[in-house]
C-alpha positions as CSV (number, residue, x, y, z in Angstrom):
1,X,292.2,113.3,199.1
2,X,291.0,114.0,195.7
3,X,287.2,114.9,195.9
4,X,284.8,117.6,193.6
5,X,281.9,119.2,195.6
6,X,280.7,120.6,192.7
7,X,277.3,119.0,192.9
8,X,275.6,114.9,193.5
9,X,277.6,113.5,190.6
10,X,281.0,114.5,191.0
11,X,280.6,114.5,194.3
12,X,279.7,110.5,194.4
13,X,281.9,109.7,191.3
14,X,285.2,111.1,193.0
15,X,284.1,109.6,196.4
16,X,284.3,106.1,193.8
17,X,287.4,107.1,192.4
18,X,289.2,108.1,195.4
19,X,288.2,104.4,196.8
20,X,289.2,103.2,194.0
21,X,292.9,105.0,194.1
22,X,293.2,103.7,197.9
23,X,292.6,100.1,197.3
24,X,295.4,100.6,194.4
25,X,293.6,101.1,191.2
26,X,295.8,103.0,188.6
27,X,294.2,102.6,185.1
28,X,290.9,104.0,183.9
29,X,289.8,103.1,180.4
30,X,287.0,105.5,179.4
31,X,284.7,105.3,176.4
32,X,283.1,108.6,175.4
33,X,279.3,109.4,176.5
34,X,277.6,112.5,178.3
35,X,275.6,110.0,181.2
36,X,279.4,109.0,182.2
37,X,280.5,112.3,182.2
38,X,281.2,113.0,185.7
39,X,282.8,109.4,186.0
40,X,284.8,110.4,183.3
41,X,285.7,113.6,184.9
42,X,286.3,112.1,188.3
43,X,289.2,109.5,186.9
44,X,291.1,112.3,184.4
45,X,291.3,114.8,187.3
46,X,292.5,112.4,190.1
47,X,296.7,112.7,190.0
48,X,297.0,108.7,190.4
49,X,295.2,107.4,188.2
50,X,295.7,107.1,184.2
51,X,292.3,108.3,182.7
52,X,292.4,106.3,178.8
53,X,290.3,107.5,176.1
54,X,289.3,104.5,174.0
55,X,286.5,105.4,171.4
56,X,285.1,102.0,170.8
57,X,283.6,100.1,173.8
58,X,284.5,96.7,172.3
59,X,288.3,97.9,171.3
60,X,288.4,99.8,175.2
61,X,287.0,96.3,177.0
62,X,289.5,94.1,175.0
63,X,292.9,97.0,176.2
64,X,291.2,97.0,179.8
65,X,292.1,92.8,179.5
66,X,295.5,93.3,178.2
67,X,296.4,95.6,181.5
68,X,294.7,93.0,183.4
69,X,296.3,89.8,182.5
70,X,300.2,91.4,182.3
71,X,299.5,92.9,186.1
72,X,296.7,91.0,187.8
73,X,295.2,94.3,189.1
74,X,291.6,95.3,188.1
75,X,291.8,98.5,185.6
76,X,288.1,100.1,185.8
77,X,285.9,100.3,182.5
78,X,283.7,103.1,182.1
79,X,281.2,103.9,179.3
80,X,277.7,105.4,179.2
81,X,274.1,104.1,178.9
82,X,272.3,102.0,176.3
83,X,274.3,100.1,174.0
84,X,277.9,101.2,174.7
85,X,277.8,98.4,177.6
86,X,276.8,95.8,176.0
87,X,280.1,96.4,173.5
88,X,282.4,95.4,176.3
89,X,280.2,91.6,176.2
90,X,283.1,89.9,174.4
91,X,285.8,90.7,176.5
92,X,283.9,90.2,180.2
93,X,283.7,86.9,179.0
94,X,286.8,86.4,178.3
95,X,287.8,87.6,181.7
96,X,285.0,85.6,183.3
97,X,287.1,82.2,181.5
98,X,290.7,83.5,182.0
99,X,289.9,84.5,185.6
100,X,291.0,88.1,185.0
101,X,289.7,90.9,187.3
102,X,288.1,93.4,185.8
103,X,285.7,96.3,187.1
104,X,283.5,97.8,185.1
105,X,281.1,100.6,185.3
106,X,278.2,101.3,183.0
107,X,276.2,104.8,183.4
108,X,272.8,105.0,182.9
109,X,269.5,106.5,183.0
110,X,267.5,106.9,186.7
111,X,264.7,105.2,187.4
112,X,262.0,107.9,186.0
113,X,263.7,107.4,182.4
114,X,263.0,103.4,181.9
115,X,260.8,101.7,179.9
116,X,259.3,105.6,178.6
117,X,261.5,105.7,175.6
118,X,264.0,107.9,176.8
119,X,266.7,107.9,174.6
120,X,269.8,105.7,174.6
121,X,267.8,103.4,177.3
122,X,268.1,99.7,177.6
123,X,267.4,97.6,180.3
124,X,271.4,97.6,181.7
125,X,270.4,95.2,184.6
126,X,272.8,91.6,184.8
127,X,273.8,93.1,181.5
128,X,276.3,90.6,181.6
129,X,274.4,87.3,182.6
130,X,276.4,85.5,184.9
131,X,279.8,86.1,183.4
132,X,280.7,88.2,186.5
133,X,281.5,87.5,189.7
134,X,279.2,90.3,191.4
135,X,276.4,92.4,190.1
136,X,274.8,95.5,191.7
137,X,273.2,98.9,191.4
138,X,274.3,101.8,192.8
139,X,271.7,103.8,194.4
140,X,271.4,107.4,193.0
141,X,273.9,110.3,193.8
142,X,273.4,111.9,196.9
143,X,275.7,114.2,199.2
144,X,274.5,112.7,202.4
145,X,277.1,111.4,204.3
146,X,275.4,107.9,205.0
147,X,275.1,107.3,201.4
148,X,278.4,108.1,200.9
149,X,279.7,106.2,203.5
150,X,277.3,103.3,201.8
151,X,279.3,104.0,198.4
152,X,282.8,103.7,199.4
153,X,282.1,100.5,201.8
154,X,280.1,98.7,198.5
155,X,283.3,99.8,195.5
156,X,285.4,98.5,198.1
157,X,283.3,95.2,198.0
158,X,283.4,95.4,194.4
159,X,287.2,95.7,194.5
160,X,287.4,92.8,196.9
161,X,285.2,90.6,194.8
162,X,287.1,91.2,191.3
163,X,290.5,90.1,192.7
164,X,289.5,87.3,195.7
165,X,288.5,84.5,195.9
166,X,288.6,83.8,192.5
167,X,289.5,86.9,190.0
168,X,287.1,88.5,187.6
169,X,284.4,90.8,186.5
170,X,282.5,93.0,188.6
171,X,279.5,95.2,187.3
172,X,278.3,98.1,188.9
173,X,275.4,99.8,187.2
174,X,275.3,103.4,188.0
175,X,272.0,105.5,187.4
176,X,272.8,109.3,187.3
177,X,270.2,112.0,187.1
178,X,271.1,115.7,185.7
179,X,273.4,117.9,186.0
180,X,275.7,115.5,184.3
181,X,278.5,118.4,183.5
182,X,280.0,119.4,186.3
183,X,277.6,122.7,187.0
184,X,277.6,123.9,190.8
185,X,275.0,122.9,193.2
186,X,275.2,125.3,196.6
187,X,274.1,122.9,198.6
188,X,276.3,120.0,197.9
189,X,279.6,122.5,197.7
190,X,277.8,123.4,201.3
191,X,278.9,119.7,203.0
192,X,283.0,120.6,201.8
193,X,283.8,121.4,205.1
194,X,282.2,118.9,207.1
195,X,283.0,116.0,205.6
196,X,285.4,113.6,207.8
197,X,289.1,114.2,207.1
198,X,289.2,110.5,207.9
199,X,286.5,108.9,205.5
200,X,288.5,106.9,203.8
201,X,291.7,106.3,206.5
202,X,290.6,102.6,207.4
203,X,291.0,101.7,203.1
204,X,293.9,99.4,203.0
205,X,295.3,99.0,199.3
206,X,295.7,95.5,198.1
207,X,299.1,94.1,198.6
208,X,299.2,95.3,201.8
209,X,295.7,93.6,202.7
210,X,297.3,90.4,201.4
211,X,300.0,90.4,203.3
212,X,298.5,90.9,206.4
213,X,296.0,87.9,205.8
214,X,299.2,85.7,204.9
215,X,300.2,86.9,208.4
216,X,297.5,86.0,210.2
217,X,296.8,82.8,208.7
218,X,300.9,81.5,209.9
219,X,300.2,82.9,212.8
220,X,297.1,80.8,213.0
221,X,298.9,77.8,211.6
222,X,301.7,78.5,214.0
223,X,299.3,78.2,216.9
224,X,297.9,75.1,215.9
225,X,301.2,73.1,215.8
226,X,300.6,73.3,211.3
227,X,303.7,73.2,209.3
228,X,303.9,75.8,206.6
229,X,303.6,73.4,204.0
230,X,302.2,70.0,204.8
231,X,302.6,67.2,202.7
232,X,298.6,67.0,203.0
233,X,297.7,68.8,200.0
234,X,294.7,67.1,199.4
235,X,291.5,65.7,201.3
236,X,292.4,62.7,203.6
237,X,289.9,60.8,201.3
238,X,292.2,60.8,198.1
239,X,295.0,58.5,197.3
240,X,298.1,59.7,198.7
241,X,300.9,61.1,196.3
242,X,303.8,59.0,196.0
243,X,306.8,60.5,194.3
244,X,307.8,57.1,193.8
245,X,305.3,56.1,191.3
246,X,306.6,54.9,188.3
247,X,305.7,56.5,184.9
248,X,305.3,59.7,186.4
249,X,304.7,62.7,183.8
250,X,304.5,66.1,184.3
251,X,302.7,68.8,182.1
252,X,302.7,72.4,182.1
253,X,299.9,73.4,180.2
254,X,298.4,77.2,179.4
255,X,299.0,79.5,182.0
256,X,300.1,83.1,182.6
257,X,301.2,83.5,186.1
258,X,302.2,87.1,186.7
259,X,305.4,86.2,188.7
260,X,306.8,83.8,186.0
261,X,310.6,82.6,187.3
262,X,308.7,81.5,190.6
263,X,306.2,79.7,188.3
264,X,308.8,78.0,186.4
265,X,311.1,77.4,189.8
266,X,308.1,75.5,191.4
267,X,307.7,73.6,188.1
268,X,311.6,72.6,187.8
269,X,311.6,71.5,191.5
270,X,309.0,69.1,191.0
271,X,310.2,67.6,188.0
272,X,313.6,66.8,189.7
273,X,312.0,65.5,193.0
274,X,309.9,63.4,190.4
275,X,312.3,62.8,188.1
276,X,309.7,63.1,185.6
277,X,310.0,64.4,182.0
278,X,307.7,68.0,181.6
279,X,305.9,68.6,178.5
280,X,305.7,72.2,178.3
281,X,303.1,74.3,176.2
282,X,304.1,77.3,174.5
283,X,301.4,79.1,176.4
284,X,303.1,79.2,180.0
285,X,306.6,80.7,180.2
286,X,308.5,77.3,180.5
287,X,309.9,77.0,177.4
288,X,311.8,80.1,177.5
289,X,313.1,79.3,181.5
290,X,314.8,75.8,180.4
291,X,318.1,75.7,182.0
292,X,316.0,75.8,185.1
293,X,314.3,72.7,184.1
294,X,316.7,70.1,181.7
295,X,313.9,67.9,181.4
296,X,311.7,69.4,179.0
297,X,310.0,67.3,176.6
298,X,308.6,70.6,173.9
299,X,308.5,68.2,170.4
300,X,305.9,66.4,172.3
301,X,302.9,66.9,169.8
302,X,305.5,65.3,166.8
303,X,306.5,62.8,169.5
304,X,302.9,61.4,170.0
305,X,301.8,61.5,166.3
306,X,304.3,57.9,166.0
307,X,302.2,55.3,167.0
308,X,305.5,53.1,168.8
309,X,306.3,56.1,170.9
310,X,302.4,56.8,171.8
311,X,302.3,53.7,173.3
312,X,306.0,53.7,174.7
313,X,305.8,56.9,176.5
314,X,301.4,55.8,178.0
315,X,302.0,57.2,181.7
316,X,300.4,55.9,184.8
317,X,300.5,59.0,186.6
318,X,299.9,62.6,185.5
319,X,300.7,65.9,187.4
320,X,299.1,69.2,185.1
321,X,299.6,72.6,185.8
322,X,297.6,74.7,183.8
323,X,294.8,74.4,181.7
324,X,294.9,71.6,179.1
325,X,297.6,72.3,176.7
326,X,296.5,73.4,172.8
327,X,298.1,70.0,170.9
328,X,294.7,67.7,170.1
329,X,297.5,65.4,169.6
330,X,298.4,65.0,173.3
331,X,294.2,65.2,174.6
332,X,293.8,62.4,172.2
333,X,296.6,60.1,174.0
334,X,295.6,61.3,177.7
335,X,291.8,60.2,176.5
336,X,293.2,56.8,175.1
337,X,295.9,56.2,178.0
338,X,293.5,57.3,180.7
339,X,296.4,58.0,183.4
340,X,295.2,59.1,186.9
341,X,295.8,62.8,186.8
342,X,296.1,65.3,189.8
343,X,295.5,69.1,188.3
344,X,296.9,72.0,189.9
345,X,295.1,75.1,190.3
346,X,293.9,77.6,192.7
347,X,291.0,78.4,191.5
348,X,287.2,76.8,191.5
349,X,287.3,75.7,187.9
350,X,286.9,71.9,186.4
351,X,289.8,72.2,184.3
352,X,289.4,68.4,182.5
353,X,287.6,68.2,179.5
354,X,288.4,64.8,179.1
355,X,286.4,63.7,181.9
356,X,289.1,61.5,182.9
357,X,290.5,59.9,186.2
358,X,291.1,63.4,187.7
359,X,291.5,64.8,190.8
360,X,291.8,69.0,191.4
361,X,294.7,69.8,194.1
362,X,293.4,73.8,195.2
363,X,296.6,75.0,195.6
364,X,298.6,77.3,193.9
365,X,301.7,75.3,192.5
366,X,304.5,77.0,194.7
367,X,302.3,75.8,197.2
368,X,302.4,71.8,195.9
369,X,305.8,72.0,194.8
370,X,307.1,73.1,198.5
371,X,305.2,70.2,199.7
372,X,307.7,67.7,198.2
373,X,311.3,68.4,199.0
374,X,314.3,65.8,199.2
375,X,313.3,64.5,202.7
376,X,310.3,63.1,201.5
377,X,311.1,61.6,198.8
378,X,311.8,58.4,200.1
379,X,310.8,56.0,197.4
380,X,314.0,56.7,194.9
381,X,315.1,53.2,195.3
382,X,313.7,50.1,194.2
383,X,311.8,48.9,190.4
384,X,309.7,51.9,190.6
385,X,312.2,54.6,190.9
386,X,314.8,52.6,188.1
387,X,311.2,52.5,185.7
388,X,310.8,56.3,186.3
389,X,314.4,57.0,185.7
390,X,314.5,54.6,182.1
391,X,311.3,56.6,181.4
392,X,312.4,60.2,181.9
393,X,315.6,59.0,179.9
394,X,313.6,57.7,177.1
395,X,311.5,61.2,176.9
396,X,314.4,62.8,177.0
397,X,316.1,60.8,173.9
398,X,312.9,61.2,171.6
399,X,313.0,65.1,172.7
400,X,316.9,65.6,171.2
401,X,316.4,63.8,168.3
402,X,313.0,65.0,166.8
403,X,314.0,68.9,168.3
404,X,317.5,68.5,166.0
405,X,315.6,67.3,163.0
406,X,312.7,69.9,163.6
407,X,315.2,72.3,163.5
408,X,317.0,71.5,160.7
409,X,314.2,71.0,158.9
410,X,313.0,74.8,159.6
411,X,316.7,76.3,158.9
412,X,316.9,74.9,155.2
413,X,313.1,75.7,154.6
414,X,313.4,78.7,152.5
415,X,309.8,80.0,151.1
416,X,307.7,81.3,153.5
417,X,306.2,78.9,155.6
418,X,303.9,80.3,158.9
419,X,305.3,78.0,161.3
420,X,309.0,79.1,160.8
421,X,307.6,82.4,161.3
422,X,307.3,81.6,165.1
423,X,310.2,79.5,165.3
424,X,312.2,82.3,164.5
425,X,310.6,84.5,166.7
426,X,311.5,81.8,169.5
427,X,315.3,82.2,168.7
428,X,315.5,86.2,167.7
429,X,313.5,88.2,170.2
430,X,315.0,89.9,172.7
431,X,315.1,89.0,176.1
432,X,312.1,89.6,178.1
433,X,309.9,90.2,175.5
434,X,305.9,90.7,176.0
435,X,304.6,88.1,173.1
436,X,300.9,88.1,172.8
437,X,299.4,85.3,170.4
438,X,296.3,85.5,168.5
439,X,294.2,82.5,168.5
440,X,293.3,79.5,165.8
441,X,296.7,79.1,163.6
442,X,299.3,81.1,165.3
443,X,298.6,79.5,168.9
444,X,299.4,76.0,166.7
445,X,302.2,77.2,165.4
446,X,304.1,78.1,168.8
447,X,303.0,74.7,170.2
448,X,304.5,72.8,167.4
449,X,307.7,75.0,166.6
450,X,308.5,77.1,169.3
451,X,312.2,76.6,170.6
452,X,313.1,76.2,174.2
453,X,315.2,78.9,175.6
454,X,316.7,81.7,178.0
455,X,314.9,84.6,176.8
456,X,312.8,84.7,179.6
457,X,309.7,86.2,176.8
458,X,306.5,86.3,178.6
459,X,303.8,84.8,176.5
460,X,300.2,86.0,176.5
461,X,297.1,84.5,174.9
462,X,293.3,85.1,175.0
463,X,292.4,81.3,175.7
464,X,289.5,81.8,177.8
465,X,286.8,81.8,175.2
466,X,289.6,81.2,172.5
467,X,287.9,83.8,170.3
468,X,289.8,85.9,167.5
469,X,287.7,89.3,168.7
470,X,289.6,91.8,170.8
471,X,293.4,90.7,170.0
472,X,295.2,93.5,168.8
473,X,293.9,95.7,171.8
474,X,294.5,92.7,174.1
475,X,298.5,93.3,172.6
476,X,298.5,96.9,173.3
477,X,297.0,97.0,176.8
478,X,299.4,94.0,177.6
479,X,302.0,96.6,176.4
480,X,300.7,99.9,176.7
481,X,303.5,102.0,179.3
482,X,305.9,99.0,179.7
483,X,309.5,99.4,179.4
484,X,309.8,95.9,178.0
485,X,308.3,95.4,174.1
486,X,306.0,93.9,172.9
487,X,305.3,91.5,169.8
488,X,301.5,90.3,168.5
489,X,301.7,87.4,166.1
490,X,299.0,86.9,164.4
491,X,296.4,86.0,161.0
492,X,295.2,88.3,158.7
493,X,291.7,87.2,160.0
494,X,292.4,88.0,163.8
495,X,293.9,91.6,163.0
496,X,290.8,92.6,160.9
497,X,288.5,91.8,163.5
498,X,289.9,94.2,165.9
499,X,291.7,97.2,163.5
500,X,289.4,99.8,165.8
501,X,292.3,98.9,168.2
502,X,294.6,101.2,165.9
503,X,292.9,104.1,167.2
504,X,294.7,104.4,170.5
505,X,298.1,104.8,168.1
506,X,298.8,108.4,168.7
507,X,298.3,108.0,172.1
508,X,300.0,104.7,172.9
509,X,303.0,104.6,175.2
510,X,305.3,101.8,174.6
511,X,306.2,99.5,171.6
512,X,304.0,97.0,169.8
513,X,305.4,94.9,167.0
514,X,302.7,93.4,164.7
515,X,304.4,90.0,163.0
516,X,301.2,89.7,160.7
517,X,300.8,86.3,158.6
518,X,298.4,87.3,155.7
519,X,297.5,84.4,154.0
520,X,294.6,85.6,152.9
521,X,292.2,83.8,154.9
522,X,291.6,81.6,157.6
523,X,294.4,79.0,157.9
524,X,293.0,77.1,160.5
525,X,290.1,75.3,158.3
526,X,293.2,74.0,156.3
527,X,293.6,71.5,159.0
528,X,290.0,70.6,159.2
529,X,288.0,68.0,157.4
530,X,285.8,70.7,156.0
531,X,288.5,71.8,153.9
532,X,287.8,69.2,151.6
533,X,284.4,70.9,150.3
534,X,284.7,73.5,148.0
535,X,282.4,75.0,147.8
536,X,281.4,76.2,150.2
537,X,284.6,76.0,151.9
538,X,286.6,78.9,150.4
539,X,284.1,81.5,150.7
540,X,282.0,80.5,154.3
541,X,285.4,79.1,156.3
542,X,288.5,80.7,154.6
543,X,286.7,83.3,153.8
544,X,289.2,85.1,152.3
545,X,289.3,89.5,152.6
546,X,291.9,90.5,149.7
547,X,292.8,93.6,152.3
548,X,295.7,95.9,151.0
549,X,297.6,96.3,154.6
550,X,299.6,98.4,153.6
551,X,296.4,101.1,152.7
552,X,294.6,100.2,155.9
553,X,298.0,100.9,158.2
554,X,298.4,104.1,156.5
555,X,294.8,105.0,157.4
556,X,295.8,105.0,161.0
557,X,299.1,106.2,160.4
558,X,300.9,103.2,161.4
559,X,304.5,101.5,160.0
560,X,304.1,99.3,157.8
561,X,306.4,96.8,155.9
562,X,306.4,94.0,153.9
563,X,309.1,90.9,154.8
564,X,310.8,89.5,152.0
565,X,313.3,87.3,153.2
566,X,313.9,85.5,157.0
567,X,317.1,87.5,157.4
568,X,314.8,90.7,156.9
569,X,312.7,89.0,159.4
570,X,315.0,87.9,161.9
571,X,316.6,91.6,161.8
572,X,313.6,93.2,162.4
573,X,312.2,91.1,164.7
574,X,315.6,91.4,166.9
575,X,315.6,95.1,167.4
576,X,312.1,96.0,168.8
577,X,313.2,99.5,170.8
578,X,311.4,102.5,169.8
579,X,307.8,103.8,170.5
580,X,304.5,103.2,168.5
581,X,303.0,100.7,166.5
582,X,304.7,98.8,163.3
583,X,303.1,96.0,161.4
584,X,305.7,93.5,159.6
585,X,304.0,91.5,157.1
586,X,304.6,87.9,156.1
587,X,302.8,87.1,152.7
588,X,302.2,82.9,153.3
589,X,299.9,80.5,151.2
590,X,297.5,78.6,153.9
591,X,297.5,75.6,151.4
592,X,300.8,74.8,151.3
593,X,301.5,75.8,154.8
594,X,298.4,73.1,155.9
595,X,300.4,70.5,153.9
596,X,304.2,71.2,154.9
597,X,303.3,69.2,158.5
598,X,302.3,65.8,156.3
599,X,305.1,66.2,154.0
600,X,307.8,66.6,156.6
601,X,306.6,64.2,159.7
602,X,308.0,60.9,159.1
603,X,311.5,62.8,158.3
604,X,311.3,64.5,161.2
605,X,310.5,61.7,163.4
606,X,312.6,59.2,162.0
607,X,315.7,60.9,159.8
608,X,317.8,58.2,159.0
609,X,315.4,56.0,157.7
610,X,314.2,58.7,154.9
């Protein structure tokens, strides 16, 4: 037990952090600031848990993320009063949309010191709107023992409400009067030795919660006569799911689960009780899992751009998993096919933006897929079941023959070209790495090139608000301390709007790789109709920074090199052990690269007539 009588403050701070430690918090991110002093002391001093200095709120909010989305435990962000909160805006709302937990801790002034123009005083209450899941204000440090009690018994609310039922931000406002070092008050250091021994014995840390509710609810099941996984996955009012159903197509669109070979298991065993082709995003780890799943359909954005196979491949019956995948491409052909379409997801989200014939399943998918085994799958024989079987076959056809032209398109391009850039990536990084991708051009590019595979790389992505702030420290919390790598692709655009990020360099633990693709601008516009006006398009949308990268890595002391070949690539990206930061750049021309998908399309989808 880990607690500082040296006076109110660190007193109630360690009483937080020591909750905090129980429940099984292990990561502290701690922005700089006298109100959040003893906060700041409380986390460094306690031996479990990592106290990290991050200097700018909005870089700090952004790492906090990264830890969050690789683990699925709630790191704690702390900063002091005025301002300095409202930096971490950005990121809390990108937790809020990716479902992340997150708990964060803003210091400020008491009572007495608002609305008097105090310094560094804003009004910090529902800072944060209604991006969080919970809101409060602590009361004011005290050493009483009823207080106390009343502080450990609302963090471990807080904990509670930033991981179940739904993850995601929790904000605790915490006003603190002086002392705010840690200077001696006699009569707080007087309650040491009467405070209980077991004030914090009834805490039970988080797994260990969990898997006493699973427990109790088979036992509850049990007792009722339930099965463990009924077939009844839905309400009784919704029309039953027939695996029989003809034109049956699966997708497996954005998602990050934390445990992803179950994820893809679940995923492959539904698609072979189906037998239904899976289009699989980039974004969730099925592409680089296939030999658990032979029938994965990954060219499908090429496949659905020819108008014979659009119609061909129209499905009556959709399962998703995930959010709605990137490719506008495949939203245009579910809006114009309209196919009834069950979505799988635990959570309470509406995860159609189509507005289509949908229906939510609240389960989580190892949950659904365990619902259909062999047994039940009675319908295999008859014109339904040879329809589903002539359509998986047909995906599966169009699949191997635009895949071997896609690729053999990308091996004999030689100039630089962004989307070979993660194509190459998909085939050269080792096994197991941590990829995060920045969002507008490089999320495209995996979509449309990225290989399928056994590499077992865990792709990450800040697709919640889709927003190019925060990426670079969303990379290095995702692989701060990790054994494994870790690789950020990403535009020239997406990396300047987050370099603060370099700061943590000379204390980062772990590798990061930076595949940069500096073309000068924002490629994404290339591929939008306001591309055609110039001006104002070149300076308001491209937008173009002439940055020397080169310069700015040296500023932060951080490798830098220039690629000037894809075998120079392909080596460097291959060999990713070692510690610290390195930035490879790839010089690309947006232009070009926005035209090299028109040129190439109808010889990619139909070789042998070119």
């Amino acid at each position: 037990m880990s607690i500082d009588f040296r006076n109110s403050n660190t007193l109630w701070a360690s009483v937080l952090a020591e909750t905090l430690h129980r429940l099984g918090l292990t990561t502290a991110v701690i922005c700089p600031g006298s109100r959040s002093a003893s906060l700041a002391i409380a986390f460094a001093q306690h031996p479990a848990i990592e106290a990290i200095p991050i200097l700018d709120e909005r870089s700090a909010a952004f790492f906090a993320l990264g830890i969050a989305r690789r683990s699925g435990v709630a790191p704690v962000l702390v900063c002091t009063s005025g301002t300095a909160g409202a930096n971490f805006y950005p990121a809390i709302i990108e937790a809020r949309e990716s479902r992340l937990p997150l708990l964060v801790l803003t210091s400020d002034r008491p009572p007495e010191l608002r609305d008097c123009n105090a310094g560094q005083t804003i009004d910090q209450q529902k800072l944060f709107g209604t991006f969080p899941n919970w809101y409060s204000e602590l009361s004011l440090p005290s050493p009483d023992l009823q207080q106390l009690a009343y502080l450990r018994q609302t963090i471990l609310y807080a904990w509670e409400r930033s991981h179940y039922p739904v993850p995601g931000v929790v904000h605790l406002n915490l006003p603190l009067r002086d002392p705010l070092a840690p200077i001696p008050q006699a009569e707080v250091g007087a309650i040491a030795d009467r405070f209980p021994s077991h004030f914090f014995d009834h805490i039970q840390g988080r797994e260990k919660a969990k898997g006493e509710r699973e427990k109790a609810k088979g036992e509850r099941r049990k007792a009722k006569g339930e099965r463990e996984n009924p077939l009844l996955i839905y309400p009784s009012t919704y029309p039953p799911i027939h695996p029989s159903t003809s034109r049956t197509l699966l997708i497996a669109g954005i998602d990050q689960p934390i445990h992803p070979e179950e994820y893809c298991d679940a995923i492959a065993h539904l698609s072979k009780t189906l037998n239904a082709p899976v289009l699989a995003e980039a974004l969730s780890p099925i592409r680089n899992y296939a030999s658990l799943n032979p029938q994965l359909v990954t060219t499908y954005d090429w496949i659905l751009r020819d108008p014979q196979w659009a119609e061909q491949f129209a499905p009556d019956w959709v399962i998703r998993v995930g959010e709605m995948p990137t490719s506008k491409t495949l939203r245009r052909w579910l809006e114009e096919t309209q196919p009834l379409q069950w979505v799988i997801d635990p959570g309470d989200r509406n995860l159609d933006p189509l507005h289509g014939r949908t229906v939510m399943i609240r389960r989580s998918l190892p949950e659904v897929a365990a619902s259909f085994s062999i047994e039940n799958d009675g319908g295999n024989d008859g014109d339904n079941s040879q329809e589903q079987r002539q359509y998986l076959q047909a995906w599966g056809e169009a699949e191997r023959r635009v895949r071997r032209s896609l690729d053999s398109t990308l091996s004999q391009t030689e100039t630089f070209f962004e989307g070979k850039v993660a194509w190459m990536l998909s085939r050269s990084l080792p096994p197991d790495t941590l990829l995060f991708v920045a969002n507008s051009t490089p999320i495209r590019d995996m979509d449309w090139f990225w290989c399928p595979g056994d590499l077992r790389i865990r792709p990450f992505c800040n697709r919640g608000a889709n927003g190019i702030d925060g990426n670079l420290s969303t990379a290095l919390g995702i692989g701060y301390r990790q054994v494994e790598s870790a690789v950020l692709l990403t535009g020239d655009l997406a990396l300047l709007h987050d370099t603060n990020g370099f700061l943590i360099h000379p204390r980062f633990g772990g590798h990061l790789t930076i595949v940069l693709i500096n073309n000068n601008g924002g490629g994404i516009f290339e591929h939008l109709p306001i591309a055609q006006f110039d001006p104002p398009f070149e300076e308001f949308f491209a937008t173009p920074q002439n940055v020397d990268f080169a310069q700015l890595c040296a500023t932060y002391n951080v490798k830098h090199e220039r690629i000037e070949s894809w075998r120079q690539l392909e080596e460097r990206v291959s060999q990713l052990s070692g510690e610290g930061i390195r930035v490879l750049e790839v010089g690309c021309d947006r232009k070009a690269d926005a035209q090299w998908i028109k040129t190439h399309l109808a010889a990619i989808l139909h070789p042998h007539q070119e």
